[in-house]
C-alpha positions as CSV (number, residue, x, y, z in Angstrom):
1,X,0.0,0.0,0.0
2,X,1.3,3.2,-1.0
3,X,-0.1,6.2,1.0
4,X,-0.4,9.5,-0.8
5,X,0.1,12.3,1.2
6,X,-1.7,15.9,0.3
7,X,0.5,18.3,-0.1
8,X,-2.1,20.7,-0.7
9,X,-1.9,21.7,2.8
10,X,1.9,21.3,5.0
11,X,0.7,18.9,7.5
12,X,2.0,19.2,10.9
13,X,5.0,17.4,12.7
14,X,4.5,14.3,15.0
15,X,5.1,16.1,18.3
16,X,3.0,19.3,16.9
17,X,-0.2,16.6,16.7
18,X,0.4,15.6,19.5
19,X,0.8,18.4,21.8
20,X,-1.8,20.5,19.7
21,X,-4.9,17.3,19.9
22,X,-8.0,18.1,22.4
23,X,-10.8,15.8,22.5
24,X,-13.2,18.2,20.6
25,X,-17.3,17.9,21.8
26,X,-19.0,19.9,19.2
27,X,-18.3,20.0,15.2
28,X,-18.7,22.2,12.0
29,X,-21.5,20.6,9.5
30,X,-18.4,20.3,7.4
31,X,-18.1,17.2,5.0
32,X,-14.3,15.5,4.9
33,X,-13.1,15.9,1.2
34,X,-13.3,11.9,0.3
35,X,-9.2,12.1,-0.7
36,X,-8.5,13.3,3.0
37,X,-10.7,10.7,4.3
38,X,-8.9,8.2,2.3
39,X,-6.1,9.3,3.2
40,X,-7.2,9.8,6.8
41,X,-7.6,5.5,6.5
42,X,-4.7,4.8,4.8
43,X,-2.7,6.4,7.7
44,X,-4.9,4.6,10.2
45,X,-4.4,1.1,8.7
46,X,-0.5,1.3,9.3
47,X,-0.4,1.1,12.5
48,X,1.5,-1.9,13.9
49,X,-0.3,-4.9,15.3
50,X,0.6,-7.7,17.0
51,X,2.2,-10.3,14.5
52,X,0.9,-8.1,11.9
53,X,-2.5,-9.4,12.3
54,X,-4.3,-6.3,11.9
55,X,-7.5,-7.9,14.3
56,X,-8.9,-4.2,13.9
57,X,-12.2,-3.8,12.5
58,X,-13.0,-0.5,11.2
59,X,-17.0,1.1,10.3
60,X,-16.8,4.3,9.3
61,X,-20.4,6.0,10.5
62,X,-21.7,8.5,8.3
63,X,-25.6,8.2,7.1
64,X,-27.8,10.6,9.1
65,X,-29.7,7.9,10.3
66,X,-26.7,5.6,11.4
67,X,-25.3,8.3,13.5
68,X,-28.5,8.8,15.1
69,X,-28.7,5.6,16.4
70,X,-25.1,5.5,17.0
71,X,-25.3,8.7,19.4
72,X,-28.2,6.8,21.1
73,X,-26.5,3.7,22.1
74,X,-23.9,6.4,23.4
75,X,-26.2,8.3,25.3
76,X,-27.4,10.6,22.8
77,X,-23.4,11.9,23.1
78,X,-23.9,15.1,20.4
79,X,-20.4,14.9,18.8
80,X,-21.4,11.8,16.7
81,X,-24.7,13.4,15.0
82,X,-22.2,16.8,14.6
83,X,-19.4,14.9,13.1
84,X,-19.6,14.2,9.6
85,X,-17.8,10.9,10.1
86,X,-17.3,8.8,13.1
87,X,-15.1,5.8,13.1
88,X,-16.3,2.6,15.4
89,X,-12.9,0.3,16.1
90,X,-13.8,-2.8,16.1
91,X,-11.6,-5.8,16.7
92,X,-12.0,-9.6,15.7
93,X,-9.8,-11.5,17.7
94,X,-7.6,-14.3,15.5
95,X,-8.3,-17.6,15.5
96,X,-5.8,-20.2,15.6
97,X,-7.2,-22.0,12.3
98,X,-7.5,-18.8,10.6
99,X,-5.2,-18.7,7.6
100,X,-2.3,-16.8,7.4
101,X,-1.5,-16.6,4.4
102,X,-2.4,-13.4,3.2
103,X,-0.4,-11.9,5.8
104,X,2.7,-14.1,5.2
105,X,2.6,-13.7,1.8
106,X,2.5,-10.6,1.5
107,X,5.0,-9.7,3.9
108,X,7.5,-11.9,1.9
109,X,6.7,-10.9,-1.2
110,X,7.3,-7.5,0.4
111,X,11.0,-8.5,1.7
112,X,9.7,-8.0,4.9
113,X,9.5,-11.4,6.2
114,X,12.3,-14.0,5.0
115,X,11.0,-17.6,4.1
116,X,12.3,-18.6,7.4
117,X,10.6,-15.9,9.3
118,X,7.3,-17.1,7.4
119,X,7.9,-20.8,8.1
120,X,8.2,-19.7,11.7
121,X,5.3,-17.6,11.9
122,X,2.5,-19.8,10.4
123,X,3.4,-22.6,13.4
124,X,4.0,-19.9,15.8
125,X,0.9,-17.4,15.8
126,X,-1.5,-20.3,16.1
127,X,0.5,-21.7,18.8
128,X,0.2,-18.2,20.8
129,X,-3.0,-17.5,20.1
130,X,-4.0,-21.1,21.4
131,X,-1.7,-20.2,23.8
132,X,-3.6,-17.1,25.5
133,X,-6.9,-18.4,24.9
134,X,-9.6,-15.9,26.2
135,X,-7.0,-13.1,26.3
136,X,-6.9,-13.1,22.1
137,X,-10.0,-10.1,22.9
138,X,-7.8,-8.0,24.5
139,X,-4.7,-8.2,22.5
140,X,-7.5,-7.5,19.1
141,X,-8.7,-4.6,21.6
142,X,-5.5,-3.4,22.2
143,X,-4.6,-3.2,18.5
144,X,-7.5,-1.3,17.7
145,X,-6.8,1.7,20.3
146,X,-3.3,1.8,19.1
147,X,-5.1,2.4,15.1
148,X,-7.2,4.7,16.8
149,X,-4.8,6.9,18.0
150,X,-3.0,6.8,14.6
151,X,-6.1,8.1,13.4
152,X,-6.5,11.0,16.0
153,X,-3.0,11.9,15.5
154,X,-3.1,12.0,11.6
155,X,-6.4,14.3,11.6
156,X,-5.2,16.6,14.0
157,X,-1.7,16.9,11.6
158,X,-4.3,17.1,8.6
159,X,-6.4,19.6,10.2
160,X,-9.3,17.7,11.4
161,X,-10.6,17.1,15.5
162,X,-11.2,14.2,17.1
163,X,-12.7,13.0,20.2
164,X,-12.1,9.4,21.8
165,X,-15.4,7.7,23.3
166,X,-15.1,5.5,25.6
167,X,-19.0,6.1,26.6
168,X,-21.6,3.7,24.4
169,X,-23.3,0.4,25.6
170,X,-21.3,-2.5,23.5
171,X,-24.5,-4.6,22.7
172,X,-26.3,-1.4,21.1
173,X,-23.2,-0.3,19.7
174,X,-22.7,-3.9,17.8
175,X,-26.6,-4.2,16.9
176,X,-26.0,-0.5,14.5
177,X,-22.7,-1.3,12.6
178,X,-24.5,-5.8,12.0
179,X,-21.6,-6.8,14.2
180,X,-21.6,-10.0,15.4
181,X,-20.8,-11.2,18.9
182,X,-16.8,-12.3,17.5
183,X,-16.7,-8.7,17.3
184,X,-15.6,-6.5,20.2
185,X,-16.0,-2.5,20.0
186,X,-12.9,-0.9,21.4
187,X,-14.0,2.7,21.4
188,X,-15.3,5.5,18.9
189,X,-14.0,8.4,17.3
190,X,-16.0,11.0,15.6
191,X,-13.8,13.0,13.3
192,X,-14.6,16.3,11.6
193,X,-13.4,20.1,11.4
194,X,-13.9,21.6,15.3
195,X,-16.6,24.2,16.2
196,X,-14.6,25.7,18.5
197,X,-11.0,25.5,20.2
198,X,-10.9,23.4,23.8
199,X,-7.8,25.0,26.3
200,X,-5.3,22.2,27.4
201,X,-6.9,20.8,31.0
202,X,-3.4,20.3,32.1
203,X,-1.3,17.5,33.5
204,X,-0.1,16.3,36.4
205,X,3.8,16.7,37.4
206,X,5.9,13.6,35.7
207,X,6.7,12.6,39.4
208,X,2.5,11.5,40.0
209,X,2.8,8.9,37.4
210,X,6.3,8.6,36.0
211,X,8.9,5.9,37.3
212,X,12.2,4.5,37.2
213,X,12.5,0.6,37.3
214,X,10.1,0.4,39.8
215,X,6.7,2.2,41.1
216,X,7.3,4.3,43.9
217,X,10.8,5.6,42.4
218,X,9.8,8.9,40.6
219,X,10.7,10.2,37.3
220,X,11.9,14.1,37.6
């Protein structure tokens, strides 16, 4: 995959995204161009995953009446009906007699992957997953926040808000996007052009929640 970046506007740095992102409540009627929202996806999809899996499961919410059930299984939480687009992360937690092969394949045809790495990896991954059992949800979860934030990052450097939900009923939330109970929803992120700036609420000093080698030993 080969992602195209628009160079119609300069997007910003890494560490400007990140220090410059506020979860943003209320959104501008706005449409996303369709090449930023692409783009906006492509940049989402490459985040890493465990063993290159890619468990993540993505429904991008945009029909009136979609996010208006959306926003009711997240008590009635405005920022999805003002948002032109909200993404749901899903994840599908892998299987151990799920094939591989598209994912070995192509990262060897890729050079990413030798044959040995391959060979390795199609006994292996089945062996882990077996291996963790009822813990394969949360490693597909945890996949799926770490695309999420990929995508809150890349909007704010692109010049679109976000604003992470962890606040919708799951069962409600599965019955609007036709997901199935092998599905788990992570959280949701409407996306869109902010109605108006949010000041930084602050952090607390490094030494509350910042260690070295062990808890108690502070970080300053």
């Amino acid at each position: 995959m080969t992602i195209a970046i628009d160079r119609t506007t300069t997007p910003l740095d890494v560490p400007s995204a990140i220090l410059q992102r506020r979860a943003i409540k209320t959104f501008k009627p706005d449409p996303i161009p369709p090449e930023l929202l692409h783009q906006l996806i492509e940049l989402t999809v490459a985040a890493p995953s465990s063993f290159n899996l890619q468990e993540w499961r993505i429904i991008l919410v945009q029909d009136e009446e979609q996010k208006k059930a959306l926003a009711a299984a997240s008590w009635n939480q405005q920022q999805i009906i003002q948002a032109p687009v909200t993404f749901v992360f899903a994840a599908e937690p892998f299987l151990p007699d799920a094939d591989l092969s598209p994912i070995l394949d192509q990262a060897m045809a890729n050079g990413a992957w030798n044959e040995a790495t391959v060979n390795y990896f199609r006994d292996a991954i089945p062996k882990f997953q077996t291996a963790i059992g009822d813990k394969r949800r949360e490693y597909a979860i945890k996949d799926a926040m770490i695309a999420a934030t990929h995508t809150a990052l890349a909007a704010e450097s692109l010049g679109l808000s976000s604003c992470f939900m962890n606040g919708w009923i799951e069962d409600q939330v599965k019955a609007v996007i036709g997901a199935g109970n092998n599905l788990a929803i992570a959280l949701l992120l409407p996306i869109g052009y902010a109605a108006e700036p949010r000041k930084h609420p602050g952090r607390l000093p490094l030494s509350a929640n910042v260690f070295v080698d062990r808890v108690g030993h502070s970080y300053s």
